[in-house]
C-alpha positions as CSV (number, residue, x, y, z in Angstrom):
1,X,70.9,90.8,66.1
2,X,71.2,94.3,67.2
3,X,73.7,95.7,69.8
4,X,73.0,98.8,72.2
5,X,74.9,102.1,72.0
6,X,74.6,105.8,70.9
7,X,73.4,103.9,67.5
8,X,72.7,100.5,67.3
9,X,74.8,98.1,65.5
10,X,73.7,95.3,63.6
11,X,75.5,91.5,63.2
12,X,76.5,90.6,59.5
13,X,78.7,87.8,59.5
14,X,81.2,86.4,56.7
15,X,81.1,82.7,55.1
16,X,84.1,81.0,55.1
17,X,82.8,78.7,52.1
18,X,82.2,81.3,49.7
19,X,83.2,85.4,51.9
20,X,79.5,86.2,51.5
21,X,78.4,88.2,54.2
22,X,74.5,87.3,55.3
23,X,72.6,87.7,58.5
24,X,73.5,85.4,60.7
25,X,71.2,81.8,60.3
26,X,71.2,78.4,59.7
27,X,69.4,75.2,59.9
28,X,67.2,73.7,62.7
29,X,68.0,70.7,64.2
30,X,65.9,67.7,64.3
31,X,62.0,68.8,66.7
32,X,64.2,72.0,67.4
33,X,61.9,75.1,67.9
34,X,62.3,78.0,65.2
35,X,63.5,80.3,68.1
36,X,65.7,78.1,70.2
37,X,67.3,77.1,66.8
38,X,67.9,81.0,65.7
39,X,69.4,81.6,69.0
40,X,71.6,78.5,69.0
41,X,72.9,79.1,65.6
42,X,73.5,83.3,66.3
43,X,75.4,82.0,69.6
44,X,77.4,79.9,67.3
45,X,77.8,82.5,64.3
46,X,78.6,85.6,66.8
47,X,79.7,84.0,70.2
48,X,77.1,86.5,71.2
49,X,74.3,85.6,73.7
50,X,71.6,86.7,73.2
51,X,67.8,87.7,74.6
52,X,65.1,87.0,72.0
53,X,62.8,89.6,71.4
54,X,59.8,89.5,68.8
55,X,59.6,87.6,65.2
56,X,60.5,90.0,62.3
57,X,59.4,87.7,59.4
58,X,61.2,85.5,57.0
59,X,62.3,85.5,53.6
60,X,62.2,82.3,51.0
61,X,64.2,81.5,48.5
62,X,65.8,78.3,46.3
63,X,68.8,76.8,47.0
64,X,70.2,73.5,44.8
65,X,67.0,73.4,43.7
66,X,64.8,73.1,46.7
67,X,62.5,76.1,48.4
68,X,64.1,77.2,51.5
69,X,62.6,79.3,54.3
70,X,64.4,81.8,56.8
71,X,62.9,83.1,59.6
72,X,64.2,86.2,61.7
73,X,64.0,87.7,65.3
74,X,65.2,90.6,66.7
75,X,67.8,89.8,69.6
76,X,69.6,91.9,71.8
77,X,73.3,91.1,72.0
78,X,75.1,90.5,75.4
79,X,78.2,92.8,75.1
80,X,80.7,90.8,74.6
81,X,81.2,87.1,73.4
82,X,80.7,84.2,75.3
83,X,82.8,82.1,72.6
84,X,84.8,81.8,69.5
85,X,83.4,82.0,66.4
86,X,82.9,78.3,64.3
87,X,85.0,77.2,61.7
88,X,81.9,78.1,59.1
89,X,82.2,81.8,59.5
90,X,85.2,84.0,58.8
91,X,84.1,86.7,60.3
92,X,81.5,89.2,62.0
93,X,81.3,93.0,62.2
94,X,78.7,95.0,63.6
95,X,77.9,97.8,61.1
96,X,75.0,100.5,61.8
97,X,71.8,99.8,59.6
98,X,73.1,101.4,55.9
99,X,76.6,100.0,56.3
100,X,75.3,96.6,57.2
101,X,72.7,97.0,54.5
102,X,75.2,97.8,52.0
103,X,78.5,94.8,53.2
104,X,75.1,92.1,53.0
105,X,75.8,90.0,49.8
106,X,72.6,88.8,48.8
107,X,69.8,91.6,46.9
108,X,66.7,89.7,49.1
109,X,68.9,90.1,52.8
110,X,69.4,93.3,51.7
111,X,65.6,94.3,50.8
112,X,64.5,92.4,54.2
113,X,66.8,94.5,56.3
114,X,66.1,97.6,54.7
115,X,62.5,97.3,55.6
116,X,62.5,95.7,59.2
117,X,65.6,97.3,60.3
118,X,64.3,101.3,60.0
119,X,61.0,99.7,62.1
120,X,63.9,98.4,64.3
121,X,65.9,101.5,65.0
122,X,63.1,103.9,65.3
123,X,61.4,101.5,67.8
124,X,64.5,101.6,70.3
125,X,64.5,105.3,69.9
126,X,60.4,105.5,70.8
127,X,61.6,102.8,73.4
128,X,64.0,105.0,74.8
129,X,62.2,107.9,74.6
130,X,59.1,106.4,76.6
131,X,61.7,104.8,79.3
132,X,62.9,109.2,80.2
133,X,59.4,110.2,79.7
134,X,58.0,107.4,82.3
135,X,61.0,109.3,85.1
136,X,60.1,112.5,84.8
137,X,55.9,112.2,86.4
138,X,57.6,110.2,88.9
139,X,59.6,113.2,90.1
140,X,56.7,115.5,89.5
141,X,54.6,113.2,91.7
142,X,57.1,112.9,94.6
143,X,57.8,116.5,94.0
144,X,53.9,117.6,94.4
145,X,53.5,115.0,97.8
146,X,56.2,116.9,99.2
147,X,54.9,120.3,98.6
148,X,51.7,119.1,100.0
149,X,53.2,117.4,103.0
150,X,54.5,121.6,103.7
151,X,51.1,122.5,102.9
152,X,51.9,124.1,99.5
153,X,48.6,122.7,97.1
């Protein structure tokens, strides 16, 4: 879960169980959708809304002896929280990329964030890039209409 600004700012959130800090996640519910269930449970880790953007992949892993899977999206964050945080988490900071690289407790969160989350951060600077490049032709154009309008080709 990424939030805007001069750099963006990634969710890590803190286990009340054990103080490991992970990405947020959790389990589907019963026929629950792999996206409707990652944004339930980020709503519920962050109090953040959020808007769903593309599938970044997932990691797997064993846990008490059985495989588990984890699949990711990137999400936009709403800017502020719609809600408290549940009892399950102690707490949640939003670190930029190497920070939030670093506080994550687990070597495979780590690895997967390191890799999709430079992809991630370059890709809203293209994005944001592209967005001021698409402005500026538009003046141009209206520009050059009015010069020929005054009969200036």
């Amino acid at each position: 879960m990424v939030r805007r600004g001069a750099s963006p700012r990634i969710a890590v959130v803190q286990r009340s169980k054990d103080d490991r800090w992970v990405l947020p996640r959790g389990k589907l519910k019963v026929k629950e959708r792999p996206v409707a269930g990652a944004r339930r449970e980020v709503f519920e880790e962050t109090g953040h809304r959020v808007e769903v953007r593309e599938f970044l992949g997932a990691i797997t892993y064993r846990a008490q002896g059985r495989p588990k899977l984890v699949q990711f999206w990137h999400m936009q964050a709403a800017a502020n929280p719609s809600r408290d945080l549940m009892r399950d988490i102690a707490a949640v900071e939003w670190l930029p990329l190497p920070a939030a690289v670093r506080r994550l407790s687990y070597p495979l969160e780590k690895l997967f964030l390191r890799s999709v989350g430079r992809a991630l951060v370059r890709r809203k600077r293209h994005t944001g890039r592209k967005a001021n490049s698409h402005a500026k032709p538009a003046k141009r154009r209206t520009a050059a209409k009015a010069k020929r309008k005054r009969g200036h080709q």
